[in-house]
C-alpha positions as CSV (number, residue, x, y, z in Angstrom):
1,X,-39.3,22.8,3.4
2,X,-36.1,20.9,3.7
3,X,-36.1,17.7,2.1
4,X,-33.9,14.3,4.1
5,X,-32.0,12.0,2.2
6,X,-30.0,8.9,2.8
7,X,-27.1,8.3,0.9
8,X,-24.7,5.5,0.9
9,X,-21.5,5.2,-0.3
10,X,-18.0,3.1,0.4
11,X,-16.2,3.8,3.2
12,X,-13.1,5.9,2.6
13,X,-11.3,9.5,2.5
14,X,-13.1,10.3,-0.8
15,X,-16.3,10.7,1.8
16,X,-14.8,14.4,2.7
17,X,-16.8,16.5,0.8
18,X,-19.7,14.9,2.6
19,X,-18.4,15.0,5.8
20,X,-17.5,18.5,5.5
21,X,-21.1,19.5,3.9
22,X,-22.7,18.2,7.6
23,X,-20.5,19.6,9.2
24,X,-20.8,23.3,8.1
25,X,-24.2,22.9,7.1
26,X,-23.8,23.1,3.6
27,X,-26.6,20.4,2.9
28,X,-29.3,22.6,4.9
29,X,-28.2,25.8,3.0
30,X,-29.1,23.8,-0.2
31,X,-32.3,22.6,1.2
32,X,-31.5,19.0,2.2
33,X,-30.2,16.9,5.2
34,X,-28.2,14.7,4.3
35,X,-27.5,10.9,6.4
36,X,-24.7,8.8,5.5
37,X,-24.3,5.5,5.9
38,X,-21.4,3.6,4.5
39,X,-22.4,0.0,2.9
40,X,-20.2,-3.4,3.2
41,X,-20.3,-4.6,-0.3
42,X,-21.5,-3.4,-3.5
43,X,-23.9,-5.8,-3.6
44,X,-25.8,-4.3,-0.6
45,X,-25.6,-1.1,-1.7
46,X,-27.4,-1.8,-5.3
47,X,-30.2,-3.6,-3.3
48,X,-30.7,-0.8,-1.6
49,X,-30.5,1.6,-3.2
50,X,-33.2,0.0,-5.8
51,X,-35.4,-0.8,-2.6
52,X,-35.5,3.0,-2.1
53,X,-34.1,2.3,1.8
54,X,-31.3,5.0,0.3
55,X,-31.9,7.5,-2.0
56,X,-28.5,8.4,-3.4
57,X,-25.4,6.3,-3.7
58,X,-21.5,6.9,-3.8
59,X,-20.1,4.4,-5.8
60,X,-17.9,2.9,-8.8
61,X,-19.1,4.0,-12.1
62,X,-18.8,0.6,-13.1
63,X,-21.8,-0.5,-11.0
64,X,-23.7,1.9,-12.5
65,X,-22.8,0.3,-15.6
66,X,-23.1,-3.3,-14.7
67,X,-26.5,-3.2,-13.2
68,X,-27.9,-1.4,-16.4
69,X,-26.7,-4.0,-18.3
70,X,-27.8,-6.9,-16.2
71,X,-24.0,-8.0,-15.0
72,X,-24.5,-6.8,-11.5
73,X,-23.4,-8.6,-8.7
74,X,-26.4,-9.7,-7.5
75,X,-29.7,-10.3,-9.4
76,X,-32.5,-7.6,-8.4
77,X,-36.0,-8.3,-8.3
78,X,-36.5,-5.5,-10.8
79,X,-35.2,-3.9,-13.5
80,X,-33.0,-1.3,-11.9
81,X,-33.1,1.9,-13.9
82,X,-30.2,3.3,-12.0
83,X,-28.2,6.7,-13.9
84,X,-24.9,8.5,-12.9
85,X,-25.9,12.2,-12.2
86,X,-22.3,13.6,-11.0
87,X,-18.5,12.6,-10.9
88,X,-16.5,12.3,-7.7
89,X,-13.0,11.0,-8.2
90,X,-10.7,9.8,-11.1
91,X,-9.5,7.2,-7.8
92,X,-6.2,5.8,-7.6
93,X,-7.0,2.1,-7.4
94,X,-3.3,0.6,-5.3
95,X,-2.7,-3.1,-6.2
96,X,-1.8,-3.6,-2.0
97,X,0.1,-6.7,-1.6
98,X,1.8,-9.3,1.3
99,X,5.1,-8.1,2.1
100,X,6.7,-11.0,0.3
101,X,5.1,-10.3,-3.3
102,X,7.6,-8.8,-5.1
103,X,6.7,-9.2,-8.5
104,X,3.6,-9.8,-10.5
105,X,5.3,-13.6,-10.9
106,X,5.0,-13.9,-6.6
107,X,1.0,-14.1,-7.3
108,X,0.9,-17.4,-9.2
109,X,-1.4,-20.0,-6.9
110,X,-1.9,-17.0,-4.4
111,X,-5.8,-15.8,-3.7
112,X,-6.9,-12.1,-3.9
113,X,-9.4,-10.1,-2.8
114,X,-12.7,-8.2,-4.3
115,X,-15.6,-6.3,-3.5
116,X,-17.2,-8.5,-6.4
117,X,-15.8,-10.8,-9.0
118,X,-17.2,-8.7,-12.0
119,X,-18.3,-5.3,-10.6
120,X,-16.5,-2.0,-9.3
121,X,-13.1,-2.6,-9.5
122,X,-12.6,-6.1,-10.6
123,X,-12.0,-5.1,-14.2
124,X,-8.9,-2.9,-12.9
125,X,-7.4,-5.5,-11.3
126,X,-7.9,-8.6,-13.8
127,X,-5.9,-5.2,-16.4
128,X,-3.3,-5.4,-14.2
129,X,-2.4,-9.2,-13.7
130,X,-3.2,-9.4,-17.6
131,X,-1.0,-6.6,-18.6
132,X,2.1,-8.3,-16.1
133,X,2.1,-12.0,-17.8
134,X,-0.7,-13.8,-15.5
135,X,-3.6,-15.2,-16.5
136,X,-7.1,-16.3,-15.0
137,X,-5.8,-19.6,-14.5
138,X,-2.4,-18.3,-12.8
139,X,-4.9,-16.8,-9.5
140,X,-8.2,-17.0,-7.4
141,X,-9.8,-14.3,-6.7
142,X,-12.6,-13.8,-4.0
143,X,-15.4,-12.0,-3.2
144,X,-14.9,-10.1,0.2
145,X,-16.6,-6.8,0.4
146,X,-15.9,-2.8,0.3
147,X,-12.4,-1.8,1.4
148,X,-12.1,-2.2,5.2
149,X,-12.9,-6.0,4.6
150,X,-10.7,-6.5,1.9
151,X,-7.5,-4.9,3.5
152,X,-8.5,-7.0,7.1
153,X,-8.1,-9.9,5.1
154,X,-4.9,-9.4,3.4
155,X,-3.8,-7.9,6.7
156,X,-4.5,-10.9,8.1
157,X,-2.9,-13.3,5.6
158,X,-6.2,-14.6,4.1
159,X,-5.5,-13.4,0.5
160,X,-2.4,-12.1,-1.0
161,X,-3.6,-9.1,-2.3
162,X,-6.5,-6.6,-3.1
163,X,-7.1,-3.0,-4.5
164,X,-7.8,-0.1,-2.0
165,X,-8.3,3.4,-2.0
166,X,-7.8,6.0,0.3
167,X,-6.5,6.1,3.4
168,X,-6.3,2.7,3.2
169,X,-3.3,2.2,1.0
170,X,-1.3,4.6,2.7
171,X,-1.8,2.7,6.0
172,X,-1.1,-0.6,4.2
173,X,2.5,1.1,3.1
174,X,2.8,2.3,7.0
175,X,2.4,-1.2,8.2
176,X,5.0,-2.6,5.7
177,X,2.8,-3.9,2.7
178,X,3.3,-3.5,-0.7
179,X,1.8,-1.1,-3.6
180,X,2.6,-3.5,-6.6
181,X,1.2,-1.0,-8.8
182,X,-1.5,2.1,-9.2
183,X,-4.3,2.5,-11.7
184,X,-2.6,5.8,-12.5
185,X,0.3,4.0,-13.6
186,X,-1.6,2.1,-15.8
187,X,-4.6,3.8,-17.3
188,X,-4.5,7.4,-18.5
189,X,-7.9,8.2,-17.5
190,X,-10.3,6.5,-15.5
191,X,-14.0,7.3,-14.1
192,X,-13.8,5.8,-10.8
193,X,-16.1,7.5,-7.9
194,X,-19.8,8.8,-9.1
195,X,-23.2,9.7,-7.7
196,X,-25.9,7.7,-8.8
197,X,-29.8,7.7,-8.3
198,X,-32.4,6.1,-9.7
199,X,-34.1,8.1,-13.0
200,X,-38.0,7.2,-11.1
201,X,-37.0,8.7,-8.4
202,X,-34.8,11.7,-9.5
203,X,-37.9,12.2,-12.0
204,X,-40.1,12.8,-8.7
205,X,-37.7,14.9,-6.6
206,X,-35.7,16.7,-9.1
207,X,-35.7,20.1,-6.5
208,X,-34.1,17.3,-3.8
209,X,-31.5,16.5,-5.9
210,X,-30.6,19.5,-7.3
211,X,-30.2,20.6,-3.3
212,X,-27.6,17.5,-2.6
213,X,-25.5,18.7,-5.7
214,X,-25.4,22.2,-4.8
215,X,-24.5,21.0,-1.0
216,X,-21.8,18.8,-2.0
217,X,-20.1,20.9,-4.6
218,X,-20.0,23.3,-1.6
219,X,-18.6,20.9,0.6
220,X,-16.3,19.9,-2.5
221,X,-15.2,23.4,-3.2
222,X,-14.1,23.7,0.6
223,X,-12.1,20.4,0.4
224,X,-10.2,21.8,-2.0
225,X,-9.4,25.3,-1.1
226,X,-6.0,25.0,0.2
227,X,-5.8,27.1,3.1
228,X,-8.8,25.1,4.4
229,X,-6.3,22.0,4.3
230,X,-5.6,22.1,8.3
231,X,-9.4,22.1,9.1
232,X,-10.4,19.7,6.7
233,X,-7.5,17.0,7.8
234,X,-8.9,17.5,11.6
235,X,-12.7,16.6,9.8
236,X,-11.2,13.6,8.0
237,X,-9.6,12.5,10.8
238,X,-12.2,12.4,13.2
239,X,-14.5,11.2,11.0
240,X,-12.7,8.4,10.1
241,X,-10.6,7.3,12.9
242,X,-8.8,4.1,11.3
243,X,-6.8,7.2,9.7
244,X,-3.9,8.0,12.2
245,X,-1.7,11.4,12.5
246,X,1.1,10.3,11.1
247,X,-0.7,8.5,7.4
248,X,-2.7,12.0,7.3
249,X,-0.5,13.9,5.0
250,X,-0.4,11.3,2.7
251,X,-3.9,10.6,2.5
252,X,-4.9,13.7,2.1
253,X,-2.3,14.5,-0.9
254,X,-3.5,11.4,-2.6
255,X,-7.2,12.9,-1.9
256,X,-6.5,16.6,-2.8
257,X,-5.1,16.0,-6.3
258,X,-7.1,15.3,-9.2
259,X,-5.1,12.6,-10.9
260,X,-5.5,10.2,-7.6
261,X,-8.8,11.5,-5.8
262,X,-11.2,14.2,-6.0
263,X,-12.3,15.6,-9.3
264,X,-13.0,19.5,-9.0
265,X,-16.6,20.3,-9.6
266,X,-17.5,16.6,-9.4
267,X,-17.2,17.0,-13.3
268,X,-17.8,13.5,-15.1
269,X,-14.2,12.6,-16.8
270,X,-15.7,11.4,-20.4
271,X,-12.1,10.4,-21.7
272,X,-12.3,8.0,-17.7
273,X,-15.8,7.1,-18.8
274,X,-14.6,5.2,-22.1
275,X,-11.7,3.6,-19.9
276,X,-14.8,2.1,-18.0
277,X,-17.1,0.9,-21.0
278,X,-13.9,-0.3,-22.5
279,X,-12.7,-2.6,-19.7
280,X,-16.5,-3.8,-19.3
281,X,-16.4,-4.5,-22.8
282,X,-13.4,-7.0,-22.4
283,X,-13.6,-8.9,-19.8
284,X,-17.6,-8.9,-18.6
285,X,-20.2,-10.8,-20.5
286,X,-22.0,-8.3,-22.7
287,X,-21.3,-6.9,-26.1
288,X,-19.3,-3.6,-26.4
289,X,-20.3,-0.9,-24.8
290,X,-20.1,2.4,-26.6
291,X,-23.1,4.4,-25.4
292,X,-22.3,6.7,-22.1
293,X,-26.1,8.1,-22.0
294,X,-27.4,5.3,-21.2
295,X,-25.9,5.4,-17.9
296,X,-25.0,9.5,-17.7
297,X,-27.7,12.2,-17.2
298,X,-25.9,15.2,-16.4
299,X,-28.9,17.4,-16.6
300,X,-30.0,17.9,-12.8
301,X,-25.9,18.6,-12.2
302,X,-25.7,21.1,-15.2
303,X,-28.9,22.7,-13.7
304,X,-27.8,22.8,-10.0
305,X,-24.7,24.6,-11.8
């Protein structure tokens, strides 16, 4: 019997794997069907998924982090006993700017925008500004939601600057904006995409999940065969239309190597996962976070293997 599941994830070329899974019918082979929805903030996505309207969730590793440790975004009316059960992408995080910001020093008194003001990304960012001579006191920075809404309002002129991903910092760059700076220039090693579940209901449908890890790898494997590169550019791009022809190569290098974007075999980078637990530790509000099982269970992954 094959088994449906919602997932939902952020909106953005790391989604090809998935795409490419429903497409082929990878999902089905595996036993699943798989619906994807894409969320507008972290904050909706963690209600969610702990309401059990999703099953499954694409998202920072740092949310997976910050809800088990009671620094989510928002407060849920449980105790969420969410777990990371597979990798996705190392992520380049691109610091996208106004045209006019020049320098780190351009931002003093400026606004910028986040999904959330201590989840995801944030930590990233408030490295950045820290490492370049600015200080908490030098900025605002503003809660707008996932990608699309963050790069609409520095598009528009609302904030000065925010962090994207795929494809949207390549169209930024195509439309004149800035790339202040990458996480890749600044961290050696960072967990930024995962899968994550919750461990009641992974517990009661281990065969389900086992059936979306097998799918995706496929899906994942695919992406990243390179003679499939043609095919799987046509898939992105319908799929995600905002991505136009001439921004495709571009996206799809940054997507295709595994310093910027996909991680082959959706393997969880444990060297990316201390980055994580380390920038938590600094600048959110708990003590310092060592232990990576008590968000991590790689079990149902090593058994879908």
């Amino acid at each position: 019997m094959t088994t449906h599941l919602d997932i939902i994830c952020f909106p953005g070329a790391p989604n090809l794997p998935i795409f490419v899974a429903q497409e082929k019918g990878l999902f089905e082979q595996a036993g699943v069907t798989v619906n994807l929805t894409t969320t507008p903030s972290s904050a909706f996505q963690a209600e969610n998924l702990a309401a059990g309207t999703f099953q499954i969730a694409g998202t920072a590793f740092d949310n997976v982090v910050a809800y088990q440790e009671g620094q989510g975004a928002v407060k849920l009316p449980q105790v969420p006993d969410f777990f990371a059960f597979m990798g996705a992408t190392q992520v380049e995080l691109a610091f996208v700017t106004q045209p006019d910001i020049a320098t780190y020093a351009d931002l003093r008194g400026k606004s910028l925008a986040l999904d959330a003001l201590s989840t995801g990304f944030a930590f990233v960012l408030y490295e950045m500004l820290e490492k370049n001579g600015l200080t908490k006191a030098d900025y605002s920075m503003v809660a707008v939601g996932a990608t699309p809404q963050r790069w609409d309002s520095v598009k528009a002129g609302t904030h000065a600057g925010t962090l994207t991903i795929e494809p949207f910092t390549s169209i930024a760059r195509n439309q004149g904006f800035k790339v202040l700076d990458t996480s890749s220039n600044m961290l050696a090693a960072y967990q930024g995409g995962s899968f994550a579940a919750s461990r009641a209901w992974a517990a009661a449908h281990p065969d389900a999940l086992k059936a979306y890890i097998k799918g995706y790898l496929a899906g994942l494997d695919w992406t990243l065969d390179p003679a499939n590169r043609e095919e799987a550019t046509r898939i992105l791009l319908e799929r995600m239309p905002e991505i136009k022809p001439p921004v495709a190569g571009a996206v799809m290098n940054s997507l295709l190597s595994p310093r910027s974007g996909l991680t082959p075999r959706a393997g969880m980078l444990m060297d990316g996962v201390d980055t994580v637990l380390a920038l938590r530790s600094k600048y959110g509000t708990g003590a310092k976070l060592t232990d990576p099982a008590r968000y991590i269970d790689l079990s149902y992954y090593n058994q879908a293997l």
